[in-house]
N, C-alpha and C positions, 0 to 999 in steps of 0.2 A: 320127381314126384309121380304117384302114382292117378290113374284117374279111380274115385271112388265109386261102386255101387253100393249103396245105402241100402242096410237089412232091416230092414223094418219090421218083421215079421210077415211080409207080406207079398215080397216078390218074388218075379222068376230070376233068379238072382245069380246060379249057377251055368247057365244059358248063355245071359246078358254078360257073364264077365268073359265067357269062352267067345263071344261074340266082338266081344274088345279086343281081345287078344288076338283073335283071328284078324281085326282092321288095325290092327296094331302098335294098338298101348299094352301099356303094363296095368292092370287092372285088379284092384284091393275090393273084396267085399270087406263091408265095416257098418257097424251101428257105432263105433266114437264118433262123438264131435268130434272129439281131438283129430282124428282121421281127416276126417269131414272138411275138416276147416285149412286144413294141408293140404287137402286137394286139388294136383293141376287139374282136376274138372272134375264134376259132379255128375254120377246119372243117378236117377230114380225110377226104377222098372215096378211093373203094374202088376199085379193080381192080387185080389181083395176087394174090400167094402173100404168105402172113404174114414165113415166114421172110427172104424178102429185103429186105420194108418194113423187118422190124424191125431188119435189120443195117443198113439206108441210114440208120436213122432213129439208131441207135446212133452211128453211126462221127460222123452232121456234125453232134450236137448236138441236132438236132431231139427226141428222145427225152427228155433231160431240160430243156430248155424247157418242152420241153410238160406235162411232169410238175409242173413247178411253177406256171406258168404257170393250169393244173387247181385248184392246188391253193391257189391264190391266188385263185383266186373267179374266174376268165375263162370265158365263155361260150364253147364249147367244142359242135361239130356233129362226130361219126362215121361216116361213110355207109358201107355193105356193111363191106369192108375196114378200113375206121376201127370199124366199133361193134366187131368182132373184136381189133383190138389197145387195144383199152379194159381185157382181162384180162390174167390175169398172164404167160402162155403160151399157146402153140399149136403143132402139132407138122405144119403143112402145109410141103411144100418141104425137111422137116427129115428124114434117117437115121431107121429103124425103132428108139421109145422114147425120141427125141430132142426136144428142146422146145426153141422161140425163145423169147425173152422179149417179154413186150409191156408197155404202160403200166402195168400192174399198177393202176389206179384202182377195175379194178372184182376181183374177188377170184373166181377159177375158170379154164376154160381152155378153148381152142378146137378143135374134132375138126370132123374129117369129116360129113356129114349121115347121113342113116338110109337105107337104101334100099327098105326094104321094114315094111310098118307090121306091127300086130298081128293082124292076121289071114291076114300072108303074102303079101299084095298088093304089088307092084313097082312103085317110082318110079324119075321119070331122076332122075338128078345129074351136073351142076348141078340146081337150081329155076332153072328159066326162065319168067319170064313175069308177068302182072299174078295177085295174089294177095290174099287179104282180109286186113287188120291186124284182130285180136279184142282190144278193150281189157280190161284184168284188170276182174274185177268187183269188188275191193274200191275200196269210197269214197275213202281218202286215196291208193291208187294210181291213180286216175284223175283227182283233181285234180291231182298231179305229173306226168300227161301233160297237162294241158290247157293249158300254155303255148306246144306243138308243135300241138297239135289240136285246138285251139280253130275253132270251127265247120267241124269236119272229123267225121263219123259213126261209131261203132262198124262193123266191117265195109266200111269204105271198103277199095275196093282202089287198089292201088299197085304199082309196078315191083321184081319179083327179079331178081337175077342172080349166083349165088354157090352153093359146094359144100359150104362150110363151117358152122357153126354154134358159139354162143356157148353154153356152158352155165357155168351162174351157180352159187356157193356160195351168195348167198344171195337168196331170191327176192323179198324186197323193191326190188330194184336193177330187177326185172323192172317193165315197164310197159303191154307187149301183147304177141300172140304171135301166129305165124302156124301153119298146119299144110299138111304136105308129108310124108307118110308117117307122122311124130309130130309134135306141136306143139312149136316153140323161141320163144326170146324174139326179138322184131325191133323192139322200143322198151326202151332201155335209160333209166338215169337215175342218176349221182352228183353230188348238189350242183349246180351247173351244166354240168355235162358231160352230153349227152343222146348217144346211137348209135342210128340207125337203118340194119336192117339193108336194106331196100328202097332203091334211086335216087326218091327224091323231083326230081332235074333231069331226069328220063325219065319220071314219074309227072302230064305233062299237067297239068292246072289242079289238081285235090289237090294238086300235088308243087309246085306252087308257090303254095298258100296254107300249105301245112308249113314252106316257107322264110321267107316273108311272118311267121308267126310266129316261128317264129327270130330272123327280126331284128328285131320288138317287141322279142321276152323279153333278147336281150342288150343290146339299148339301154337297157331298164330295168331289168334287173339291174346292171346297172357302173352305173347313176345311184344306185340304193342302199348301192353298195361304199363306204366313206370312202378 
């Protein structure tokens, strides 16, 4: 089987699967379900607005594949755009008070970034540019990252590119974070579902030992599934 990247109309899709290839799986882009649901692992690569992924993702199916697929034990990658519809909702591309729906996997919602920190100071947005991952300091959430970041450092930087942000209900789901006027989460984790909100296919040699892991943890994760 192959690992899927999901076309949505929306990703860096071409990148991400040469990025597989290179940490080496065999790597299908596909908008089927049918695809989808065959999948020895799922990724969903980022660039776009939520609300439009998440009608594309609505209308062909994709949405509830993947929802079950999730929730059937598939090894499952989020990148920028993907860790963002991991939550329940987000209101980018959406009418003022208005919310898309997203996978709802992870439980909270997605806004806008910050632009200015706590003492008044002025950020851009977007976040452009190489940025440092902070791993959480509690002990069993940095073993649940270490299947991604396994000989990869506290403080590695990596590739942004995004205006949006994930904010979590609960922060066990969190697994690193980065900072850009406040600190947000940018390594997610449910069950086998991980989101990263960083391009790790644009993230140079780090970005492609995070993939290289990847495709360890879901080769041996489905060898443990019955």
């Amino acid at each position: 089987m192959a690992f899927v990247v999901v076309d949505y109309c929306k990703g860096n899709l071409r990148s991400m699967q040469r990025g597989l290839e290179l940490a080496g799986a065999e790597a299908l882009i596909s908008a089927d379900p049918v695809d989808i649901a065959a999948a020895e692992a799922i990724v969903l690569p980022g660039v776009g607005a939520f609300a439009d992924a998440s009608a594309f993702m609505a209308q062909s199916g994709q949405m509830d594949t993947i929802r079950a697929r999730i929730a059937a034990g598939t090894p499952f990658l989020g990148v920028c755009l993907g860790l963002q519809l991991l939550f329940e909702r987000g209101d980018e591309g959406m009418p003022a008070d208005q919310w898309a729906e997203g996978l709802g996997v992870l439980r909270g919602f997605v806004r806008r970034l910050d632009s200015t920190d706590g003492a008044g100071r002025s950020y851009k947005v977007p976040h452009v540019g190489w940025n440092q991952v902070r791993f959480s300091p509690a002990p069993h959430r940095r073993e649940e990252l270490m299947p991604l970041f396994e000989g990869l450092e506290d403080g590695s930087n990596f590739y942004f590119t995004h205006s949006y942000q994930g904010v979590p209900h609960d922060e066990e789901d969190v697994l690193a974070e980065v900072a850009h006027a406040t600190s947000f989460p940018c390594v997610v984790r449910k069950g086998s579902a991980f989101g990263v909100q960083f391009h790790p296919e644009k993230s140079s040699h780090k970005g492609l030992r995070l993939l290289e892991n990847f495709v360890r943890f879901a080769r041996g994760y489905r060898s443990l599934q019955p």
